[in-house]
C-alpha positions as CSV (number, residue, x, y, z in Angstrom):
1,X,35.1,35.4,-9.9
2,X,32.0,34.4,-8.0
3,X,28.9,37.3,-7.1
4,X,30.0,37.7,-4.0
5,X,33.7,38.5,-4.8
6,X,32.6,40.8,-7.1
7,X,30.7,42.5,-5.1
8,X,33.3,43.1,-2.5
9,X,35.7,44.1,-5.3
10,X,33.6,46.5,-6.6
11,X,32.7,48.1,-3.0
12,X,36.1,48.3,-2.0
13,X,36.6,50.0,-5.5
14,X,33.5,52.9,-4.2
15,X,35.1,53.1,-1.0
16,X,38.9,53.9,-2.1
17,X,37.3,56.6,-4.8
18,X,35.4,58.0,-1.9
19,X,39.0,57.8,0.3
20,X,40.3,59.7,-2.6
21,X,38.2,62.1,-2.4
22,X,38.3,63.4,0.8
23,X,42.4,63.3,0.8
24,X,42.7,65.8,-2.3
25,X,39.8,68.0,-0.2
26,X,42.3,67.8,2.9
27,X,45.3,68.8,0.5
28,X,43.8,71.8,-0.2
29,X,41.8,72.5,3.1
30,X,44.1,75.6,4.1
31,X,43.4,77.1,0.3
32,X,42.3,81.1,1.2
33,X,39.1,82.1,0.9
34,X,37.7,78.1,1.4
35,X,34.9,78.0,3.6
36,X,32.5,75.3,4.5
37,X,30.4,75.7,1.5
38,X,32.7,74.3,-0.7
39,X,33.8,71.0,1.2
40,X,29.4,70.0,0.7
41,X,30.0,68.7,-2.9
42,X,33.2,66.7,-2.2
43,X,32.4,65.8,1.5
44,X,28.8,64.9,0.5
45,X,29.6,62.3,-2.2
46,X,32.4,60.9,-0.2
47,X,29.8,59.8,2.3
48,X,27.6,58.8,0.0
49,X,30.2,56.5,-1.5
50,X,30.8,55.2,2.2
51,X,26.9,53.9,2.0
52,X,27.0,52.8,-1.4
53,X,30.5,50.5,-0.5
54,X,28.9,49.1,2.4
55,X,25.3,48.4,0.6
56,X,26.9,46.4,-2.4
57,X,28.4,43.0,-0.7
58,X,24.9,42.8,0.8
59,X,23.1,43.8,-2.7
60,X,21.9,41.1,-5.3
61,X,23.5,42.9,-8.2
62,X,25.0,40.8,-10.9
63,X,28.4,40.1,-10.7
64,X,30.3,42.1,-13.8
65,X,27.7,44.9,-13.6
66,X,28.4,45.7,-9.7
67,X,32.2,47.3,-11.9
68,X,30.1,49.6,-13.8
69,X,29.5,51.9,-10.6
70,X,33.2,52.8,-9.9
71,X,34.1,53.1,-13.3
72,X,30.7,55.4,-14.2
73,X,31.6,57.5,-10.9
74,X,35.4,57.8,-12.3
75,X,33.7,58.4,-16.2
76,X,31.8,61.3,-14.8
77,X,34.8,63.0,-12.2
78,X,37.1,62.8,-15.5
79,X,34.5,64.1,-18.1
80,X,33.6,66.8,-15.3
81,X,37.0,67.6,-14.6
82,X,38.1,68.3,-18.2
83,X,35.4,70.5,-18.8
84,X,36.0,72.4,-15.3
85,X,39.7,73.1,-16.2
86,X,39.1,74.9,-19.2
87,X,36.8,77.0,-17.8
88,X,38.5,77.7,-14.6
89,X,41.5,78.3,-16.7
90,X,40.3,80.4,-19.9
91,X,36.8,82.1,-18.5
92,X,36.7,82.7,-14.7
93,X,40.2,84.0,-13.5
94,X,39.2,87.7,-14.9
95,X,35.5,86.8,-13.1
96,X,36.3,85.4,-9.9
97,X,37.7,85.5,-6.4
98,X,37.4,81.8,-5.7
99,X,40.6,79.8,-5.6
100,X,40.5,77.5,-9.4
101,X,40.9,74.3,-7.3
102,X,37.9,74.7,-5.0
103,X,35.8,75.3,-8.2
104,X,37.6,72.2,-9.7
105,X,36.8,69.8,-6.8
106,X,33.0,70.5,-7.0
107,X,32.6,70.4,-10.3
108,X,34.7,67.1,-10.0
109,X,32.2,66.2,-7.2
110,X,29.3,66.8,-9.0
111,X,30.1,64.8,-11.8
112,X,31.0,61.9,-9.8
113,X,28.1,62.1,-8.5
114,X,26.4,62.0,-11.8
115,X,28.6,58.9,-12.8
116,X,27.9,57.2,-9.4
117,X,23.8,57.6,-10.6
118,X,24.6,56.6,-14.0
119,X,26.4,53.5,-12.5
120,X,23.5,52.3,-10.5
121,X,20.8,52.5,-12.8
122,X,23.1,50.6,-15.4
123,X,24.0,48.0,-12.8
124,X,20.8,47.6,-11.4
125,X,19.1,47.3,-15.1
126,X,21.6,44.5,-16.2
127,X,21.0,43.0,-13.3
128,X,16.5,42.9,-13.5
129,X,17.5,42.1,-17.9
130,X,19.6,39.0,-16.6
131,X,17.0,37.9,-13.7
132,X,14.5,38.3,-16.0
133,X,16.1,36.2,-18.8
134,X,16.4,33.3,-16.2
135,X,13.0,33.8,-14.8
136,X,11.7,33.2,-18.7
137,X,14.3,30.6,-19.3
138,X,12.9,28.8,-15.6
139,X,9.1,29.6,-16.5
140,X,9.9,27.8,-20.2
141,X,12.0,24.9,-18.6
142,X,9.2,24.6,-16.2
143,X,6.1,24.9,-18.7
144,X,8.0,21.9,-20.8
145,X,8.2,19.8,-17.7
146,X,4.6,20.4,-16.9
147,X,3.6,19.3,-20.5
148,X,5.9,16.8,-21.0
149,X,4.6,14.8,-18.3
150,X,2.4,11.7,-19.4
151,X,0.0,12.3,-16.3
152,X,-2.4,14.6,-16.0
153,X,-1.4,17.6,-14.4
154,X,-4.2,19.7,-12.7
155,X,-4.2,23.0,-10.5
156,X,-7.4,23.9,-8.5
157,X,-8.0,26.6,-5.9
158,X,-9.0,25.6,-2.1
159,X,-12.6,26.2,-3.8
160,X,-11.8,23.6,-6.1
161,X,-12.0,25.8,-9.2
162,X,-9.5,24.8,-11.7
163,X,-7.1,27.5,-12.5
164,X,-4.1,25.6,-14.5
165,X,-3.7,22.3,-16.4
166,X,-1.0,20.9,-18.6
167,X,-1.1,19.6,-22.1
168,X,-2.2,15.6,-20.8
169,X,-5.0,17.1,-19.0
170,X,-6.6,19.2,-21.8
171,X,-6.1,16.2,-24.0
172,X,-7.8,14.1,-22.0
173,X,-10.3,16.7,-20.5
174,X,-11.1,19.4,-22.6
175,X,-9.3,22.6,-24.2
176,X,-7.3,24.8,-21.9
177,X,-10.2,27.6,-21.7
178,X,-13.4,25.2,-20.9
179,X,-10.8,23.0,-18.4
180,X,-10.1,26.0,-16.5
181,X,-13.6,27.5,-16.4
182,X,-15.1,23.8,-14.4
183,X,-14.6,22.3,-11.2
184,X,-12.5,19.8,-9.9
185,X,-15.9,18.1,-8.7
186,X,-16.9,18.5,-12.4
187,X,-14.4,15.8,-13.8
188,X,-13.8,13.5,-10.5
189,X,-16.4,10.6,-9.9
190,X,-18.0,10.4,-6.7
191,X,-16.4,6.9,-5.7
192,X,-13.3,7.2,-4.0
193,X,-11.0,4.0,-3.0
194,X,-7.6,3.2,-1.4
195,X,-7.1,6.5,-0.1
196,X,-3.7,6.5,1.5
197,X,-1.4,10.0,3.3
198,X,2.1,9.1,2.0
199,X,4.6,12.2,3.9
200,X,2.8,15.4,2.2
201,X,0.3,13.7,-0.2
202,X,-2.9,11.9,-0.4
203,X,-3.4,9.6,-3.1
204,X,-6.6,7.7,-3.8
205,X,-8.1,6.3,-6.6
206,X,-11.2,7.7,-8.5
207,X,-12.3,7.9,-12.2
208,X,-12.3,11.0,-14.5
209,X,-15.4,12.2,-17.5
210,X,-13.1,12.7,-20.4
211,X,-14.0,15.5,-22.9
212,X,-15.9,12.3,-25.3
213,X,-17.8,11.3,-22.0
214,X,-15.7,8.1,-21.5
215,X,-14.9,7.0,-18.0
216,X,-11.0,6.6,-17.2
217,X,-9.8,5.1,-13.7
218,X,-7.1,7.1,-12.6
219,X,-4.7,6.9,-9.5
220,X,-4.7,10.6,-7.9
221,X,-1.9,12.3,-5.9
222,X,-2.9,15.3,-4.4
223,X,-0.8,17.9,-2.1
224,X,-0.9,21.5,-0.9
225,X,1.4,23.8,-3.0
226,X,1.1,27.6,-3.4
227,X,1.2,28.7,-6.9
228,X,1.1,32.7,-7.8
229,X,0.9,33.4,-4.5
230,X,-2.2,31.9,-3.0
231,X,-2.4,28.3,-1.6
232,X,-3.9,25.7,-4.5
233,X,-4.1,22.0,-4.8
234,X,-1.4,19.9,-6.9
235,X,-3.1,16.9,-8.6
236,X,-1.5,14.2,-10.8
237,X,-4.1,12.2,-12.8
238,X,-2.5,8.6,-13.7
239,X,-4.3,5.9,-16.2
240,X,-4.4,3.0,-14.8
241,X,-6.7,1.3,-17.1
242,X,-4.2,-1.1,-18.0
243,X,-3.0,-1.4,-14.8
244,X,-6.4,-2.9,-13.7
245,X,-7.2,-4.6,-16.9
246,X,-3.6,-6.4,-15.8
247,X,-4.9,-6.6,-11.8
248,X,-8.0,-8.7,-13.7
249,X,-6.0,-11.0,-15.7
250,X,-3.7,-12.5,-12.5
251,X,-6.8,-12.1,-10.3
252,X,-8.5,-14.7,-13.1
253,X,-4.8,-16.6,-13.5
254,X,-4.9,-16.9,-9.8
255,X,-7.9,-17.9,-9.2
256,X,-7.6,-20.6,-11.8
257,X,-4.1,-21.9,-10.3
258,X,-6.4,-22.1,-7.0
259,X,-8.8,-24.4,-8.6
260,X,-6.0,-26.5,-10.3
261,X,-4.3,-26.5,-6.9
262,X,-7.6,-27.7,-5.0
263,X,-8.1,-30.7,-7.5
264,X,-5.0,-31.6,-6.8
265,X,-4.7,-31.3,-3.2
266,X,-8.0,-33.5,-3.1
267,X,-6.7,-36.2,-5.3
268,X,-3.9,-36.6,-4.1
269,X,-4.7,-37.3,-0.5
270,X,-7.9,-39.7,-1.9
271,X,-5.4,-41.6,-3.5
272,X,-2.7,-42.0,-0.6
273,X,-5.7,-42.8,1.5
274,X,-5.7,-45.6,-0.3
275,X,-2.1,-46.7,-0.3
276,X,-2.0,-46.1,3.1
277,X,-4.8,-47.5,4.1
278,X,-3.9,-50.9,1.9
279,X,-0.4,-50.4,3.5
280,X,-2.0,-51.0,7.1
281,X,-3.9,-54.2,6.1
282,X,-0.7,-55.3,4.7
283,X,1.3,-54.5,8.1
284,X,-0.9,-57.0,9.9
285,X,-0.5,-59.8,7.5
286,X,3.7,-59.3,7.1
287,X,6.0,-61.3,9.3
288,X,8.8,-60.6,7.5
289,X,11.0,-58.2,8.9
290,X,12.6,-57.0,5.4
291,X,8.9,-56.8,4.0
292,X,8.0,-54.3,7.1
293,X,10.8,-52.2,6.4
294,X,10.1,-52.1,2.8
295,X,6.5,-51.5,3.8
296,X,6.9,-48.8,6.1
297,X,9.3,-47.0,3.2
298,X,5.8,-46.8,1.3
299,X,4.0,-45.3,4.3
300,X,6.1,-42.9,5.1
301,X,6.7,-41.6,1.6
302,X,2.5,-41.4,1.7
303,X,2.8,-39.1,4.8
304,X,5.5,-37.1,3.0
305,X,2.9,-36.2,0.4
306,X,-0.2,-35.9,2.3
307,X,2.0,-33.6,4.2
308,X,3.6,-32.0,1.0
309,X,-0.7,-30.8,0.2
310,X,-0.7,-29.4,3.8
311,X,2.0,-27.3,3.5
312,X,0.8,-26.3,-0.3
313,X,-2.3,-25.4,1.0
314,X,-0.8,-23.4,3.8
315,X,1.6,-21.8,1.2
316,X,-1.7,-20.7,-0.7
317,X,-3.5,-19.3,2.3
318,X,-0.1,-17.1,3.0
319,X,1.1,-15.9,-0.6
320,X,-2.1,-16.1,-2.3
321,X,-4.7,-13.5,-1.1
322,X,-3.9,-9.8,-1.3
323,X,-3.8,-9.4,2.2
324,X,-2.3,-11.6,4.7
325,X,-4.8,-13.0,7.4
326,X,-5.5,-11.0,10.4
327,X,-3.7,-11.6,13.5
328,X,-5.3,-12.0,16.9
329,X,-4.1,-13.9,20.1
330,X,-2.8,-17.8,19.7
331,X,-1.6,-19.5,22.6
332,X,1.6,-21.9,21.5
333,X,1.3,-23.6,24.4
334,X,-2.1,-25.2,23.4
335,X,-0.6,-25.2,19.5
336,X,2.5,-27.4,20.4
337,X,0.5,-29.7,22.3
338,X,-1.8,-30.3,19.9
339,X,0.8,-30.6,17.4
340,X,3.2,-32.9,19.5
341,X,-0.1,-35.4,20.2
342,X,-0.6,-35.7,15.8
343,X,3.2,-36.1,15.5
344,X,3.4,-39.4,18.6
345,X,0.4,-40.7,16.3
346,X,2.2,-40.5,12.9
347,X,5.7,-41.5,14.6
348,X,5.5,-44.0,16.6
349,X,9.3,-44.7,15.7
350,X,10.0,-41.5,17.6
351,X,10.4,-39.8,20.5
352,X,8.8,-36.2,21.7
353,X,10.3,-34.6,24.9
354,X,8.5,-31.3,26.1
355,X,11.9,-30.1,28.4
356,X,9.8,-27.9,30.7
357,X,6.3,-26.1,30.8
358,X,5.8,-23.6,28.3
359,X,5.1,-20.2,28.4
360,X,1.6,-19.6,29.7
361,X,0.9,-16.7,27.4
362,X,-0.9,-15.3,23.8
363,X,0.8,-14.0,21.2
364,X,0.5,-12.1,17.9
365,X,-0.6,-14.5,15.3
366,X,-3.3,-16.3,13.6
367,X,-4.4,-20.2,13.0
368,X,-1.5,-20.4,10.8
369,X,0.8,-20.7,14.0
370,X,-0.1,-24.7,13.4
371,X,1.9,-24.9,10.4
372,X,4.9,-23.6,11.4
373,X,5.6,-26.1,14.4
374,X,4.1,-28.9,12.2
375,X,6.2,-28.1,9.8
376,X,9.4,-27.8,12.0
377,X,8.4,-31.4,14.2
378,X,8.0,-33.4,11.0
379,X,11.2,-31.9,9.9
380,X,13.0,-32.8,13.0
381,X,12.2,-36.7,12.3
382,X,12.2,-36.7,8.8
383,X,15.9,-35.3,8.2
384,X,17.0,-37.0,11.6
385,X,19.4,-40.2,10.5
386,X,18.4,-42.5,13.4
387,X,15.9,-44.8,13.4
388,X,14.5,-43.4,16.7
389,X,15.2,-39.7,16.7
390,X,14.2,-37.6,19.8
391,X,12.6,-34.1,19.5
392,X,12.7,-32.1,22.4
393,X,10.7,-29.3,22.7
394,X,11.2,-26.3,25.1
395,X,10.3,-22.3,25.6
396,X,10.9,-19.5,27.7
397,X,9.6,-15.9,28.0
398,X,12.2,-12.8,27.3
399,X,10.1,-9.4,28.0
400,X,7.5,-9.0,25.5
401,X,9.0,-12.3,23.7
402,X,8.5,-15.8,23.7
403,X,11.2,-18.1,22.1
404,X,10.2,-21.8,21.5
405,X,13.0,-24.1,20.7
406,X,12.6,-27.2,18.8
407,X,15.5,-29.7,18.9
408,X,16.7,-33.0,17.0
409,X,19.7,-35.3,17.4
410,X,19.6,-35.7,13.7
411,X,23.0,-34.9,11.5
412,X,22.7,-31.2,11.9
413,X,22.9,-28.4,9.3
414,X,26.1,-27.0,7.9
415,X,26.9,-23.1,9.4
416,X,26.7,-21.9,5.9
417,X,23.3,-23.3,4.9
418,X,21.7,-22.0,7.6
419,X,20.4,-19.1,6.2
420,X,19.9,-20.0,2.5
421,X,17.5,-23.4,4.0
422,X,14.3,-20.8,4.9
423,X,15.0,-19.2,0.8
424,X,12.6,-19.9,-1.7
425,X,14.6,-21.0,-4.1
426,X,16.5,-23.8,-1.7
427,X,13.2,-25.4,-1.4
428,X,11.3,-27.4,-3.6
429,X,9.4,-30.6,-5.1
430,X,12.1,-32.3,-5.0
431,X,13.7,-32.1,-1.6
432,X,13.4,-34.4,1.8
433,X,10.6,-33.4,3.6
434,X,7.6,-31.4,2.8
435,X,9.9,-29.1,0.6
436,X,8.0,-25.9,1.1
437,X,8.1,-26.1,5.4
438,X,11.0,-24.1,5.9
439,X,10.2,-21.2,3.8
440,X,6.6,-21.7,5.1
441,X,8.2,-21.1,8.2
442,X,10.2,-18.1,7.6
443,X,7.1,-16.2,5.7
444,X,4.6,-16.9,8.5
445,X,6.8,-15.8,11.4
446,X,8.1,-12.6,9.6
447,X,4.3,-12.1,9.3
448,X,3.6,-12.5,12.8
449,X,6.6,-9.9,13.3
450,X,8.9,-12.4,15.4
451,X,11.9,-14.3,13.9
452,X,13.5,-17.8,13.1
453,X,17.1,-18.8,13.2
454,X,18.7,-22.2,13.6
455,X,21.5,-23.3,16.6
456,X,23.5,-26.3,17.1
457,X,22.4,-29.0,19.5
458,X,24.6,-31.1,22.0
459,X,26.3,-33.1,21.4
460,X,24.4,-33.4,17.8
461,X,21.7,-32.0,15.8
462,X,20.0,-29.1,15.2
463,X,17.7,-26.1,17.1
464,X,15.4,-24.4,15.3
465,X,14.4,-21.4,17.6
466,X,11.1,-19.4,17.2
467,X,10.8,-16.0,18.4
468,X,7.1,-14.5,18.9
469,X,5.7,-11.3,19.9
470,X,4.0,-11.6,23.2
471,X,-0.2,-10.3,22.7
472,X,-0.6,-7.1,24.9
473,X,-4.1,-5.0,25.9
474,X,-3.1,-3.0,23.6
475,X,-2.2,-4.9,20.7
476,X,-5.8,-7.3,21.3
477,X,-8.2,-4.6,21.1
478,X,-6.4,-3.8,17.6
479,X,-6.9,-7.4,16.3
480,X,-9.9,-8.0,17.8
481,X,-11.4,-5.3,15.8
482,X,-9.5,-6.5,12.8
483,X,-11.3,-10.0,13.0
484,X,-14.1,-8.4,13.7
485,X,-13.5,-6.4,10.0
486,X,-12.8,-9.2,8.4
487,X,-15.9,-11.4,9.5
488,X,-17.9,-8.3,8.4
489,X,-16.4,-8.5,4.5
């Protein structure tokens, strides 16, 4: 049986005594000699049960102990009545005028109300022993929790005087009685970094004086909390000395791959420089048709890997800092065009259709934009299976969107593979094309907030449609002062 229960139980128990009560006084209201003196014992506690009944459901009392008032206020009317009856019966008849039963019901009366005392006081001191069990058992719980915790665990005033610490903090810090004599100003370093709100906290990074005057970094989350009453400041102290020792190491491993990756780069194109510059003297010295085809197999492999550094630059510039660049208004108007005129010069097998004028507007993005039509052009020939594809290229403005389309009349892509082509790990060294372009693609416009799918074409082919964020007022003065930020690191 839950609290509550019990607590009805037992009030309905109070309330049926007090019932009781006042019946047996009505038996014997027409007694002689009764008068309204004698009903103030009886009638009196009967009330008072009333109260008690309807105080108990809405008391915390435990649950068993709420049973101890009934059965104390019955304990005391049956010990009282005892008593009563011998003296009524043996002493007072040769004493007294007054009817035996109205001395016996306020006697009775009295000692209920003696029990119903007796009943409170024991159910209301079980119940303060048991909350007071549980608050030790929750203050021991808690105090293992607060200790156990690797961090460090510090309580300071709105002063900043530190008034509680757990076991990580005094370890680190000092003992428990020099911790909580300093200030919180006494064992953080002035510089602050990467301070960040996250909902109710505010975590920042800062160092902390150990008790051996060492230096720690340490990641601080700090939030408002009230402990014994008064508001206080909860701080959690986390090492990350390994954590930056480990931020070093890939910072150096990156840095490194960056190098290795420039060489590369640079080599590479110096050496298809070559082939295809040799490739180009040979072109004006072949008649034979086979021997042209062969030869312009070699050049266009060439362009595939001068490409393939592009895009692994671009890649680098994306993935590789910590931050991706800034955005600021690009106009893909000017961006296509610009595009379209490098691909007519390095595809003179193919043609490039611009369907209708394009949207004469900025939007969210950087210098980056370049890559991703590059990437999706010299796509659109390179997978086509003609030997003169067409690539038609169109937009139109939706709202605060743009949507450039770019199409082919090239074998198309399967309905299934559409999504998995723009993955990481469906790209590679290994396949047609530049290899990386596609998930190039995907990660720059997902950066630029917009979004990239793929359509079917008619009668054959593929779209590849790009969705951008139009630039508003609004959304320039923000970048504007973010280039400006950046130019001033």
């Amino acid at each position: 049986m839950n609290g509550t229960r019990c607590r009805v139980a037992g009030a309905a128990a109070v309330g049926g005594i007090g019932l009781a009560l006042l019946a047996v006084r009505l038996r014997f209201g027409s007694l002689p000699r009764a008068t309204p003196v004698s009903d103030v014992a009886p009638v009196g506690l009967a009330l008072v049960l009333f109260v008690v009944a309807g105080w108990l459901p809405r008391s915390d009392l435990a649950a068993l102990p709420v049973f101890y008032i009934p059965a104390a206020t019955v304990g005391g009317m049956a010990a009282v009545a005892a008593f009563t009856t011998f003296v009524t019966t043996e002493l007072l008849p040769a004493t007294t005028t007054v009817p035996t039963t109205i001395l016996l019901l306020n006697f009775v009366s009295a000692g209920g109300a003696l029990g119903l005392v007796a009943g409170l006081l024991a159910a209301t001191t079980w119940t303060l022993r048991t909350r007071t069990a549980q608050l030790r058992r929750s203050r021991d719980e808690y105090r293992e929790l607060f200790d156990g915790i690797g961090d460090a665990v510090v309580v300071h005033d709105t002063r900043g005087r530190i008034i509680a610490a757990n076991d990580a903090a005094t370890d680190r810090l000092g003992d428990d009685t020099a911790l909580t004599d300093r200030r919180i100003t006494d064992i953080e370093g002035d510089e602050v970094r990467s301070r960040v709100v996250i909902d109710d906290r505010i975590v920042y990074e800062t160092a902390h004086t150990t008790a051996d005057d060492e230096t720690v970094p340490v990641e601080m989350s700090a939030r408002y909390v009230r402990y014994c009453g008064s508001p206080a400041v909860l701080s959690v102290a986390r090492n990350v000395s390994r954590r930056r020792a480990s931020e070093r190491q890939l910072s150096e491993a990156r840095d490194r791959l960056r190098a290795l990756n420039r060489v590369l780069r640079h080599d590479i194109r110096n050496d298809m420089q070559i082939v295809l510059g040799t490739a180009g003297l040979l072109d004006e010295r072949l008649g034979d048709d086979t021997a042209r085809d062969h030869l312009r197999t070699i050049v266009d492999t060439g362009e595939h890997v001068v490409e393939l550094t592009r895009s692994s630059r671009d890649l680098e510039r994306t993935l590789g800092g910590e931050e991706p660049p800034p955005l600021h208004p690009v106009s893909p108007a000017e961006t296509i065009e610009s595009e379209l005129d490098r691909c007519r010069s390095a595809f003179d097998h193919a043609t490039f259709v611009v369907e209708s004028d394009l949207p004469d507007v900025t939007v969210r993005a950087n210098d980056l934009l370049s890559s991703v039509f590059r990437n999706l052009l010299n796509n659109a020939v390179q997978h086509s299976d003609r030997d003169d594809p067409t690539v038609t290229v169109s937009g139109e403005r939706r709202d605060d969107r743009v949507v450039v389309r770019i199409a082919d009349d090239g074998p198309g892509i399967p309905a299934e593979r559409r999504q998995s082509v723009f993955r990481k790990d469906e790209t590679g060294l290994g396949s047609e094309g530049t290899g990386l372009g596609l998930y190039l693609v995907s990660t720059l416009v997902d950066q630029y907030g917009g979004d990239v799918w793929i359509e079917d074409n008619d009668p054959r082919g593929t779209v590849v449609a790009v969705e951008l964020c139009v630039e508003t007022a609004a959304d320039g003065a923000a970048s504007n002062g973010a280039v400006r930020d950046e130019a001033s690191r």
